[in-house]
C-alpha positions as CSV (number, residue, x, y, z in Angstrom):
1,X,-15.1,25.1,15.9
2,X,-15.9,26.5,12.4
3,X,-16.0,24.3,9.7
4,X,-13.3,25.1,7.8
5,X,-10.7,24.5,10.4
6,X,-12.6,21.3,11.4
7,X,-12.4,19.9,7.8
8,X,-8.3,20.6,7.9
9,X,-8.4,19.1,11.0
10,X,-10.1,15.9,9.6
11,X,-7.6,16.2,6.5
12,X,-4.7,16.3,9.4
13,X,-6.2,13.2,11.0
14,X,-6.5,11.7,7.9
15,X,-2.8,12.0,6.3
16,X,-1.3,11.0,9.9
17,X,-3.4,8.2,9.8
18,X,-1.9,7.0,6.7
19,X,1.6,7.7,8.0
20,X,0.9,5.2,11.1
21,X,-0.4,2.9,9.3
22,X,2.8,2.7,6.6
23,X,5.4,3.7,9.2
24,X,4.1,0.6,11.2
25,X,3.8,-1.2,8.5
26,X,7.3,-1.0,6.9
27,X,8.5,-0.8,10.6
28,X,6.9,-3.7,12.1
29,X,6.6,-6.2,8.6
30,X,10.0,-5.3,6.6
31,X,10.4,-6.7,3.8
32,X,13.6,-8.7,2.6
33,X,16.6,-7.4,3.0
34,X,18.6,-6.7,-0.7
35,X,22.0,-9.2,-1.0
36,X,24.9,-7.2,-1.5
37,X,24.9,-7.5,-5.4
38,X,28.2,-7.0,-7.1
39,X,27.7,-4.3,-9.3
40,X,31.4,-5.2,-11.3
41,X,30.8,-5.6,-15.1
42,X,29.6,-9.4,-16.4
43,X,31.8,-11.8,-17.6
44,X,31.5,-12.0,-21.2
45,X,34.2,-12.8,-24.0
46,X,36.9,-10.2,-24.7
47,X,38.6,-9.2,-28.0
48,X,41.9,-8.4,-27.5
49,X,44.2,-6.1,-30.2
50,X,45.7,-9.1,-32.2
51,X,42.4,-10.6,-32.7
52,X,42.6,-13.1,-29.9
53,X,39.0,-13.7,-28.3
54,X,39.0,-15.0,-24.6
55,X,36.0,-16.1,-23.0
56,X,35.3,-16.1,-19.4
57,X,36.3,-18.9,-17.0
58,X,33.6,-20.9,-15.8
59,X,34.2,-19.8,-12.0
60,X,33.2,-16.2,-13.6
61,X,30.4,-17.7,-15.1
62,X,29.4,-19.3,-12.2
63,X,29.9,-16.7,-10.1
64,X,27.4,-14.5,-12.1
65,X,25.0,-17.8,-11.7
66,X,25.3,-17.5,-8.1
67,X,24.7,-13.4,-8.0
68,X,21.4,-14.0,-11.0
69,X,20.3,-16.4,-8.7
70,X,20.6,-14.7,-5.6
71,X,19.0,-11.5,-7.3
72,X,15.8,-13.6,-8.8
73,X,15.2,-15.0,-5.1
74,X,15.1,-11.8,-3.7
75,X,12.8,-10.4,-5.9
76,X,10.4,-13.4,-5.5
77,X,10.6,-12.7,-1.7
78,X,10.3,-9.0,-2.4
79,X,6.7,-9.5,-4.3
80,X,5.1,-11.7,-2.1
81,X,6.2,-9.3,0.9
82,X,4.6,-6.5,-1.4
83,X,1.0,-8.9,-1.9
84,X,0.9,-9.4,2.0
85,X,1.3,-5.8,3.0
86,X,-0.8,-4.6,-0.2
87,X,-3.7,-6.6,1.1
88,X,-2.9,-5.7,5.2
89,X,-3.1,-2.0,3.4
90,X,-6.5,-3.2,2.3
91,X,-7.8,-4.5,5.0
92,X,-6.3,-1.8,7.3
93,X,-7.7,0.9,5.0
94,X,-11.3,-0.6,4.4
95,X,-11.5,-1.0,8.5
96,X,-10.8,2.8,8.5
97,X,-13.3,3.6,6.5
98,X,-15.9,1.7,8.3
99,X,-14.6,3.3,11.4
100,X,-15.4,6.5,10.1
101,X,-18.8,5.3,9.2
102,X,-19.5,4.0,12.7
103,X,-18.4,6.8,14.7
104,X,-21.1,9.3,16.3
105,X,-21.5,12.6,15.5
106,X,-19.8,13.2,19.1
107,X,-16.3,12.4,17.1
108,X,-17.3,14.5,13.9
109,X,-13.3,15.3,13.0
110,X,-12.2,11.8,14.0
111,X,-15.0,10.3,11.5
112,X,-14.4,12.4,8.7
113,X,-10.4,11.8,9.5
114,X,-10.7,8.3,9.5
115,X,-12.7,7.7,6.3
116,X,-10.1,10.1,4.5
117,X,-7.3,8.6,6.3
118,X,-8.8,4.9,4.9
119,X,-9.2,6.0,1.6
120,X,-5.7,7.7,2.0
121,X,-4.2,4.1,3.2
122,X,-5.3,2.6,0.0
123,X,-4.0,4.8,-2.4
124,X,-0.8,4.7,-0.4
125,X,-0.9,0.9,-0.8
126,X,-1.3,1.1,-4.2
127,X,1.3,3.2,-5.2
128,X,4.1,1.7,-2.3
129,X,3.6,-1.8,-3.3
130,X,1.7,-2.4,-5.9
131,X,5.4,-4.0,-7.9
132,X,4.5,-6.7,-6.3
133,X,1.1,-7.9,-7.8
134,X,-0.5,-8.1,-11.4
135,X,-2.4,-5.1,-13.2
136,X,-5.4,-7.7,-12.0
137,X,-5.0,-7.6,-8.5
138,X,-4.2,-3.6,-8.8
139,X,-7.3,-2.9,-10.7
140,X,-9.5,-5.4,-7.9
141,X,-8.5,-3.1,-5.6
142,X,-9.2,-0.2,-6.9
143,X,-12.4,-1.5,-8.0
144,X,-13.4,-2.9,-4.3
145,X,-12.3,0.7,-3.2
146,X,-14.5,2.7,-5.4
147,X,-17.5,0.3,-4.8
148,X,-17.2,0.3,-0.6
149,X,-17.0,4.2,-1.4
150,X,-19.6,4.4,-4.1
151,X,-22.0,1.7,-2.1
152,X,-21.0,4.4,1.5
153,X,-22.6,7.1,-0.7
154,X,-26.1,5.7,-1.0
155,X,-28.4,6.7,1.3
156,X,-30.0,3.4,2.0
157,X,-26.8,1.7,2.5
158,X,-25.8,4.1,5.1
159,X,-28.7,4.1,6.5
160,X,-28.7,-0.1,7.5
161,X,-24.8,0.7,7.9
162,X,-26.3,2.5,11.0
163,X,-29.0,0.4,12.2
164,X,-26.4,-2.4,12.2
165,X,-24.2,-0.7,14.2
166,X,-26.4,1.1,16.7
167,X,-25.7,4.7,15.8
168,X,-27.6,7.9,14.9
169,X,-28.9,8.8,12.1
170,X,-27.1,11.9,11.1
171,X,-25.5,12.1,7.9
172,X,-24.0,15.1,8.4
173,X,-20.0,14.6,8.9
174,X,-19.6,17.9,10.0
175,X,-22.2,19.7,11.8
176,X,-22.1,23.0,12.6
């Protein structure tokens, strides 16, 4: 198979893998599901023409309690659904990655496929749930993501990567 078509096939591999892995993971971890928030004005004083102000009753008052309430709680289970599956992103992506690493030469496509479909899953991750966690946590992970990449580029690295894990020692992702 010529190279260029194998490269768009390991770009093909690569994008469907990040579609299994966030289809599955929205389909199989959803997150909260949204109250049904009235979406009515707020109860707040009212001037009427002869100067006469009213303010709101306190069952309107509490009412919008009730709905802020329900709306912060939400939210709260919201984020810390969006940390869980931003780190399962992580993990799943960074697994990925090593799975291209480890694959032989026999699977050139499928390596190649993998490690973009890893790197893929992150930056997915990121950008899907990344509402959920701190600039601190965001920048970690991109940090750990450029390190496991930048660490995956030496040659010495990669080259105990593969005596670890049994396999040749062929850098070449695509052979001719």
């Amino acid at each position: 198979m010529p190279t260029a078509i194998r490269v768009i096939y390991a770009l093909a591999i690569g994008v469907f893998v990040v579609l299994t892995v966030g289809f599955g993971g929205v389909t199989f971890f959803p997150g909260p599901e949204s109250p049904d928030f009235d979406t009515g004005p707020r109860p707040v004083a009212t001037v009427d023409d002869k100067g006469v102000r009213t303010l709101p009753t306190e069952a309107e008052l509490e009412a919008q309690r009730e709905r802020d309430d329900a709306y912060d709680e939400w939210r709260d289970e919201r984020d810390a659904h969006h940390r869980r599956m931003l780190a399962g992103v992580v993990v799943a992506g960074g697994l990925l990655i090593l799975a291209g690493v480890a694959a032989t030469a026999l699977v050139d496509v499928l390596r190649i496929g993998f490690m973009l479909g890893g790197l893929f899953t992150v930056l997915w991750g990121l950008a899907a749930f990344s509402d959920g966690v701190g600039s601190g946590a965001r920048f970690a992970v991109a940090l750990l993501t450029l390190a496991v990449l930048a660490s995956l580029a030496q040659p010495g690295i990669r080259k105990r990567v593969r005596n670890a894990l049994r396999i040749s020692d062929s850098d070449d992702l695509l052979p001719s």
